[in-house]
C-alpha positions as CSV (number, residue, x, y, z in Angstrom):
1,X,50.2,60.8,18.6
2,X,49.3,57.3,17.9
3,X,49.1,54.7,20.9
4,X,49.4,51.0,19.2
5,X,53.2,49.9,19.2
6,X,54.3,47.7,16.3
7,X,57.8,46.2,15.3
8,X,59.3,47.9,12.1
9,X,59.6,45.0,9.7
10,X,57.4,42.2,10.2
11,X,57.2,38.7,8.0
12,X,53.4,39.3,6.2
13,X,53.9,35.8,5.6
14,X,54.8,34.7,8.8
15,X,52.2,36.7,9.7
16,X,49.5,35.2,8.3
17,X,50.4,31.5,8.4
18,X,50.6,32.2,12.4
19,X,46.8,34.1,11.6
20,X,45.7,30.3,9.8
21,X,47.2,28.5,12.6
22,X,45.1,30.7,15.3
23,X,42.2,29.8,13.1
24,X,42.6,26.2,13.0
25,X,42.0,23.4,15.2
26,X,39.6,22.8,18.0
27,X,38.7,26.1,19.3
28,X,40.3,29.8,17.9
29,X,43.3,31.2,19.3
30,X,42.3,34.8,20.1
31,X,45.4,35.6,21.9
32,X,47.1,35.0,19.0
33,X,45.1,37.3,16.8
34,X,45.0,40.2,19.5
35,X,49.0,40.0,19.5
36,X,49.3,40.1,16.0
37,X,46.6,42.3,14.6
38,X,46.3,44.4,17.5
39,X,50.7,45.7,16.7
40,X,50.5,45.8,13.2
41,X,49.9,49.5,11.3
42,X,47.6,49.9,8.6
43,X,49.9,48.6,5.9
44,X,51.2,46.2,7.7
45,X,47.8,44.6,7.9
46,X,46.9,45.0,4.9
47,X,50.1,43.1,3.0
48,X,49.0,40.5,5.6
49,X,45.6,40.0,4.2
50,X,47.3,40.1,0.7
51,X,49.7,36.9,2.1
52,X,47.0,35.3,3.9
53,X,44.9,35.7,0.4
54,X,47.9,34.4,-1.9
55,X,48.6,31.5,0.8
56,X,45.3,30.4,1.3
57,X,42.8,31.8,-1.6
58,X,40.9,32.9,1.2
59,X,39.6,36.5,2.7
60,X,40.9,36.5,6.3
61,X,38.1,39.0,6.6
62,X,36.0,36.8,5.9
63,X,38.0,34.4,8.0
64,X,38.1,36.5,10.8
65,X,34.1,36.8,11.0
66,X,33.4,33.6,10.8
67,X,35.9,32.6,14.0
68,X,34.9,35.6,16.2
69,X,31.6,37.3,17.6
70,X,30.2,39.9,19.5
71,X,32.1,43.0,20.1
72,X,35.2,41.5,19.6
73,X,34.6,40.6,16.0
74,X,33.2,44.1,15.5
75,X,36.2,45.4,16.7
76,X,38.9,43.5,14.6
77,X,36.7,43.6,11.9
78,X,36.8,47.8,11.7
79,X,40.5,47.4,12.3
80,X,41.6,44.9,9.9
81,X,40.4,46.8,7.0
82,X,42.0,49.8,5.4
83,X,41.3,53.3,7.1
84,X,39.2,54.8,4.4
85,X,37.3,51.2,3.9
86,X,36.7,51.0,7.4
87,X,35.7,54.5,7.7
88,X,33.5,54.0,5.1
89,X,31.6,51.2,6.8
90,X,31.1,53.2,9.7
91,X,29.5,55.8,8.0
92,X,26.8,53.2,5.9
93,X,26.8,51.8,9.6
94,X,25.2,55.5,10.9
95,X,23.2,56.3,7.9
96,X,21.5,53.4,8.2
97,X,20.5,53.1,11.7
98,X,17.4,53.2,12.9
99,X,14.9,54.7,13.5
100,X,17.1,57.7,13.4
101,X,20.8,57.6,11.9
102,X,23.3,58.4,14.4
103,X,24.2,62.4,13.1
104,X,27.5,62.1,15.1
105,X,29.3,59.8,13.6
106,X,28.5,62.3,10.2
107,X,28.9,65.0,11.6
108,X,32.8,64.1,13.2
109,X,34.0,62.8,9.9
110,X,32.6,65.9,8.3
111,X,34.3,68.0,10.3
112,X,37.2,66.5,11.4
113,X,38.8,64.8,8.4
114,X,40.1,66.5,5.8
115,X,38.8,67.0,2.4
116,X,40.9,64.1,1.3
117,X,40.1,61.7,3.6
118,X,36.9,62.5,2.7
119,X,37.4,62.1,-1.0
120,X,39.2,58.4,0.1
121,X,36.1,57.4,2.1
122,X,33.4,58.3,-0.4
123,X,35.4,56.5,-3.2
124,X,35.5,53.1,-0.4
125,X,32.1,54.2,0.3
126,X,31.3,53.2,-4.0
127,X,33.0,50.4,-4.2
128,X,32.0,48.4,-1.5
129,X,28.1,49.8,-1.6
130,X,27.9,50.3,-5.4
131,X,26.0,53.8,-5.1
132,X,27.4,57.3,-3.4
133,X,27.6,58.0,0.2
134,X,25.6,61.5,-1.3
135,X,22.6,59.4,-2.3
136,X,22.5,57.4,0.8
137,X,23.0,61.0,2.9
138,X,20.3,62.7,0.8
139,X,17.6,60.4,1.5
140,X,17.9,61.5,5.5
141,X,20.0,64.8,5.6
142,X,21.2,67.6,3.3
143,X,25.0,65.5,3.0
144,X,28.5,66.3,4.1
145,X,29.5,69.5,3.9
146,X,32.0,71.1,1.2
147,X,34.2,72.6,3.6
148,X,36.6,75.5,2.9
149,X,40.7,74.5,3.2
150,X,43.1,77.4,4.1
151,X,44.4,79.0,7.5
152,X,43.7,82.4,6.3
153,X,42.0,84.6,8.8
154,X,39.2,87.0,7.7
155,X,39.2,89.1,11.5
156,X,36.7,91.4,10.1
157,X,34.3,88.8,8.8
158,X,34.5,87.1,11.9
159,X,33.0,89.7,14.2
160,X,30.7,90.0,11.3
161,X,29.6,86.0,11.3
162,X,29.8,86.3,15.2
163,X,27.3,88.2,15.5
164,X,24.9,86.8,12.9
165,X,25.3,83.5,14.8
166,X,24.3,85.3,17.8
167,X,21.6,87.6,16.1
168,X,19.9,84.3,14.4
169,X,20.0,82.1,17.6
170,X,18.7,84.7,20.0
171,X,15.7,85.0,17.3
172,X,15.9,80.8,17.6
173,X,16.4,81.0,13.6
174,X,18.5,77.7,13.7
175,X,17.6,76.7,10.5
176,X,19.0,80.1,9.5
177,X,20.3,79.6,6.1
178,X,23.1,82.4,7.4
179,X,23.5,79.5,10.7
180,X,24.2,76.4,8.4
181,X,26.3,78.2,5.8
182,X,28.8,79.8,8.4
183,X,28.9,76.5,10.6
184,X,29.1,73.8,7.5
185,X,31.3,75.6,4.9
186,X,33.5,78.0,6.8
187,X,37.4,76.7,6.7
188,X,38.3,75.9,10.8
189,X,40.7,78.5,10.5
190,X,38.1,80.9,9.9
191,X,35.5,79.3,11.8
192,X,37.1,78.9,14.7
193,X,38.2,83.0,15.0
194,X,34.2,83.1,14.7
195,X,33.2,81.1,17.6
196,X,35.8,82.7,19.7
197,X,34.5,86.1,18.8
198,X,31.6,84.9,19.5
199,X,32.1,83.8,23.2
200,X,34.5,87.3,23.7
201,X,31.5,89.2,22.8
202,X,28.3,87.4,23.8
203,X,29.3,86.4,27.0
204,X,29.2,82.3,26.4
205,X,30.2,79.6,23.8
206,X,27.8,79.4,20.9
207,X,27.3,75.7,22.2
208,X,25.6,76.8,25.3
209,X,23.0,79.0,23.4
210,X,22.5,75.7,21.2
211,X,20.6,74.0,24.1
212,X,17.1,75.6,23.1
213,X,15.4,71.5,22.7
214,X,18.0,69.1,24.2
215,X,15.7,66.6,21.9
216,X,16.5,68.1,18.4
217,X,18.8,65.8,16.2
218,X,19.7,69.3,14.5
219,X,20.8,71.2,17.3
220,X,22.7,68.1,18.4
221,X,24.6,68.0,15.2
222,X,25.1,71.4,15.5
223,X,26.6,71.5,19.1
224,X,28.7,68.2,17.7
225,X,29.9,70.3,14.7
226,X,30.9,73.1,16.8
227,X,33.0,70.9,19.6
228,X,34.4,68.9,16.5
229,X,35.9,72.0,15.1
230,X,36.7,74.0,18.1
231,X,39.0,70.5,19.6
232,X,38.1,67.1,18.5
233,X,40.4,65.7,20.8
234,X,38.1,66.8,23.8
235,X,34.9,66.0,21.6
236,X,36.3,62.4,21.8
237,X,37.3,62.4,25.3
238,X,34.2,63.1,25.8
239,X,32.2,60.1,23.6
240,X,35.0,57.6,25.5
241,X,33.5,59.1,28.8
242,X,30.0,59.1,28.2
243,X,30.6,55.7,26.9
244,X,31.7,54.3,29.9
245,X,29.8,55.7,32.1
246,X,26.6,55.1,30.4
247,X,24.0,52.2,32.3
248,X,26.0,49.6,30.4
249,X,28.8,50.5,28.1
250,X,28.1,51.7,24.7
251,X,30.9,49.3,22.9
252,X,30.0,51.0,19.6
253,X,30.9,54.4,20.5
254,X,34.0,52.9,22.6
255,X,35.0,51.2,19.6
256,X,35.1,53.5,16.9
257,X,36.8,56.4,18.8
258,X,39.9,53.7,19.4
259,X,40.3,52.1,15.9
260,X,39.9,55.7,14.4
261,X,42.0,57.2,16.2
262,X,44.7,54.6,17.5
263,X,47.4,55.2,14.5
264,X,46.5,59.0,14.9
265,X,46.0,61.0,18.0
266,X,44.6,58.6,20.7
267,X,47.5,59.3,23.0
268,X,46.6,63.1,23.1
269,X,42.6,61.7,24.2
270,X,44.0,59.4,26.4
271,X,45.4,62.2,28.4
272,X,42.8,64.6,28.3
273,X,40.7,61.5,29.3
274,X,43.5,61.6,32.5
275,X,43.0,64.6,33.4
276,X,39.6,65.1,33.3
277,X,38.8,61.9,35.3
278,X,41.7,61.5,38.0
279,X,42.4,58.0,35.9
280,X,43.7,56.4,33.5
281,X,41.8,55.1,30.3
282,X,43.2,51.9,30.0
283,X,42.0,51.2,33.9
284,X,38.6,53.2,33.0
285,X,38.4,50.6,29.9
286,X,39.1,47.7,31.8
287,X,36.6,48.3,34.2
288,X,33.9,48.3,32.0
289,X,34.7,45.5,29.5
290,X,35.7,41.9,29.4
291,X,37.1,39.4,27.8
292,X,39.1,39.1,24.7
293,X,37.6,42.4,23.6
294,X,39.1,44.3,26.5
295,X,42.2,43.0,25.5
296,X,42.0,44.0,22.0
297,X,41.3,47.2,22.9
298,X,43.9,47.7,25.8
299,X,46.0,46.5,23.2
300,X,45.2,49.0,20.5
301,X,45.8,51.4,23.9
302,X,49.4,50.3,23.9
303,X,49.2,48.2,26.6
304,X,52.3,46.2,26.7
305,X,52.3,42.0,27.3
């Protein structure tokens, strides 16, 4: 369930003149912008930016970037834009970070989102880059995965996968073509009546025996793949933690679990979060953040005025 609480019919309009009138003047009114931004659903924001557009002649994207910094901006910037636009920047984002891209911000939307998100976010990902999400993928990794739909259950070829998983990593084949093909292409469904066959039988979760180099990029992804499918909801429970408890907060991480996931499920992570750390993730996220960013993001938590 989502967290952010919005009214049902809001004036666009009204909306964005009170957006131009935060903007204006001798100093920005980010109050303003937090309160209005941070209760508004994705299509209420985005007939706002096509008012503020046919009012002013003006991007309040742009806007927006030019009157805010730091991880503030960031954030309001990710949230202002349409899901599949904004995913898409996150994406170019990871493939382009360096000296290594970040593999789990690939690997979650891989996994997680359906085939048609992912057909939404690599037709953002074109427009606004002018050349494929595949052709930027390829020149660092094999690409996102052409996952099987379906909640069909194969019980048979389950055991069978089960134990070629286990067969190839007790060999420590992990580029096993068999490894890749059964982890990347499998439906969930199906994949997930593996990996529990897989810990019945073996004795342990396949994410365990995945620990061979704690340094390898392609076990992490792998591991990340697995927890992705198995329950993303405690896969991001567990970026929020490791997050804030990192020596200094990693905003980026923070950030992109709660504008992803704020107008989907972040109520369902926010308990899990809970539970597994005796308190609660709005106190955990104003603890270790500040200013007009914490509010934004308290807000996005559904923290009322």
């Amino acid at each position: 369930m989502a967290t952010i609480v919005f009214p049902d019919h809001p004036s666009p309009v009204a909306d964005a003149e009170a957006l131009r009138k935060a903007c204006q003047g001798w100093g920005t009114d980010e109050k303003a912008i937090i309160s209005i931004l941070g209760r508004r659903n994705a299509i209420q924001r985005k007939l706002i930016r096509q008012a503020y557009e046919d009012l002013y002649q003006e991007d309040l994207v742009k806007r927006l970037e030019s009157e805010l910094s730091g991880d503030f901006e960031k954030a309001v910037y990710r949230w202002i834009l349409d899901p599949e636009d904004r995913d898409a920047v996150l994406l170019h984002v990871a493939i382009k970070k360096t000296p290594i891209l970040d593999y789990r911000v690939i690997v979650e939307f891989s996994c997680i989102y359906s085939p048609e998100e992912l057909l939404a976010i690599k037709r953002a990902y074109q427009i606004r880059y002018k050349h494929s999400l595949e052709e930027d993928l390829a020149q660092h990794t094999t690409g996102i995965c052409a996952r099987y739909k379906g909640e069909e259950i194969n019980v048979k070829l389950a055991n069978s996968e089960a134990d070629k998983l286990h067969g190839a990593i007790k060999e420590k084949g992990f580029n096993d073509e068999e490894v890749i093909r059964i982890i990347t292409t499998r439906s969930k469904a199906q994949l997930l009546a593996t990996l529990n066959h897989y810990k019945d039988d073996h004795g342990s979760s396949i994410t365990k025996h995945l620990r061979d180099d704690p340094s390898s990029d392609y076990l992490c992804a792998l591991r990340t793949a697995v927890r992705c499918i198995n329950d993303h909801h405690k896969y991001y429970e567990k970026v929020i933690r490791l997050a804030l408890n990192k020596a200094g907060t990693d905003e980026d991480s923070l950030t992109r679990v709660v504008v992803t996931r704020a107008e989907k499920d972040l109520k369902e992570i926010k308990e899990l979060f809970h539970k597994r750390n005796s308190i609660p993730l709005d106190h955990a996220v104003a603890k270790d953040t500040s200013g007009h960013y914490k509010a934004f993001l308290l807000t996005l938590l559904g923290k009322q005025d």
